[in-house]
C-alpha positions in Angstrom: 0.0 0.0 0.0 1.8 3.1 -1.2 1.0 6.8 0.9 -2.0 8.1 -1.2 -3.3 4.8 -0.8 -3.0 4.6 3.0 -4.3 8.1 3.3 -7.0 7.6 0.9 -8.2 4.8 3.7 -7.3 7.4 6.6 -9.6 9.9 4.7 -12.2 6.7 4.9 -12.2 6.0 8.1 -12.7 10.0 8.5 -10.3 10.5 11.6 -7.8 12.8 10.1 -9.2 15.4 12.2 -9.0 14.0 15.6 -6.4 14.1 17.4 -5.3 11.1 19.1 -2.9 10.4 21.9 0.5 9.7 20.6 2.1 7.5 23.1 -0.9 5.1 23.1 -0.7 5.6 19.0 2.5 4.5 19.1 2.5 1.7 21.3 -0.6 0.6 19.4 1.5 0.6 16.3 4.3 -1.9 18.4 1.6 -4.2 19.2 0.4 -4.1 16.0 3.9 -5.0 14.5 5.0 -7.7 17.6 1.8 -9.1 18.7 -0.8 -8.9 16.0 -4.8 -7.1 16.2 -5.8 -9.2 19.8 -3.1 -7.4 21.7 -3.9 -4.2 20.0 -7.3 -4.5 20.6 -6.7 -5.3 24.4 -3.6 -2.7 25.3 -6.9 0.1 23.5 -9.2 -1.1 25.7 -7.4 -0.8 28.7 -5.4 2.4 28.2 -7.4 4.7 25.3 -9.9 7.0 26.2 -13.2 6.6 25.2 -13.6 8.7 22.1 -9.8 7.3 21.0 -10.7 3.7 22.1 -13.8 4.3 19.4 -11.6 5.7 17.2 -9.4 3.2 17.2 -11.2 0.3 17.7 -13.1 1.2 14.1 -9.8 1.5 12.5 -8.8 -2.1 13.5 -11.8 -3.7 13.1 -12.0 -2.1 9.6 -8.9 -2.8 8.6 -9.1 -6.7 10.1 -12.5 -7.0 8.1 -10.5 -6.2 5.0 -8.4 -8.4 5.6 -5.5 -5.9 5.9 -2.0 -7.1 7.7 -1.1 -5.8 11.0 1.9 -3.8 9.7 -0.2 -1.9 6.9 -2.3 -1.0 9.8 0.3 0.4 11.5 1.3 2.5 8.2 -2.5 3.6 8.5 -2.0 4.6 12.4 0.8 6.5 11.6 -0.5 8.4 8.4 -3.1 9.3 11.3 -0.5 11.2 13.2 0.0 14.9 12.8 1.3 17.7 14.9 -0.8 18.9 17.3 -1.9 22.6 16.8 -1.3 25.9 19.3 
């Protein structure tokens, strides 16, 4: 999946506008890469908000529906990352 492609699905899953927390983004994105979607899915539940656990939790279950691997995921999750604003 090459970058318009991955933001093409960000643009999808219409979160480009929230801003989510970056440490649990990140460590989302290790577990993704380690461990696979079930440890994602648990580390969200337990340590994400509740608008960013939604958030979240729709972009993996989207993305596991389509049947797309853990590591393109974590290319999506990271498209999803921006700077926050002042």
């Amino acid at each position: 999946m090459d970058e318009k492609e991955t933001k093409e699905v960000a643009m999808d899953l219409d979160l480009t506008n929230r801003q989510l927390n970056e440490l649990v983004m990140e460590e989302v994105e290790k577990l993704l890469l380690s461990e696979g979607y079930d440890v994602a899915k648990v580390y969200i539940n337990e340590a994400a908000g509740p608008e960013e656990r939604n958030s979240l939790q729709r972009i993996i279950a989207t993305c596991q529906n389509c049947n797309i691997s853990p590591v393109i995921t974590a290319e999506i999750l990271k498209s999803l990352q921006r700077p926050k604003k002042y």
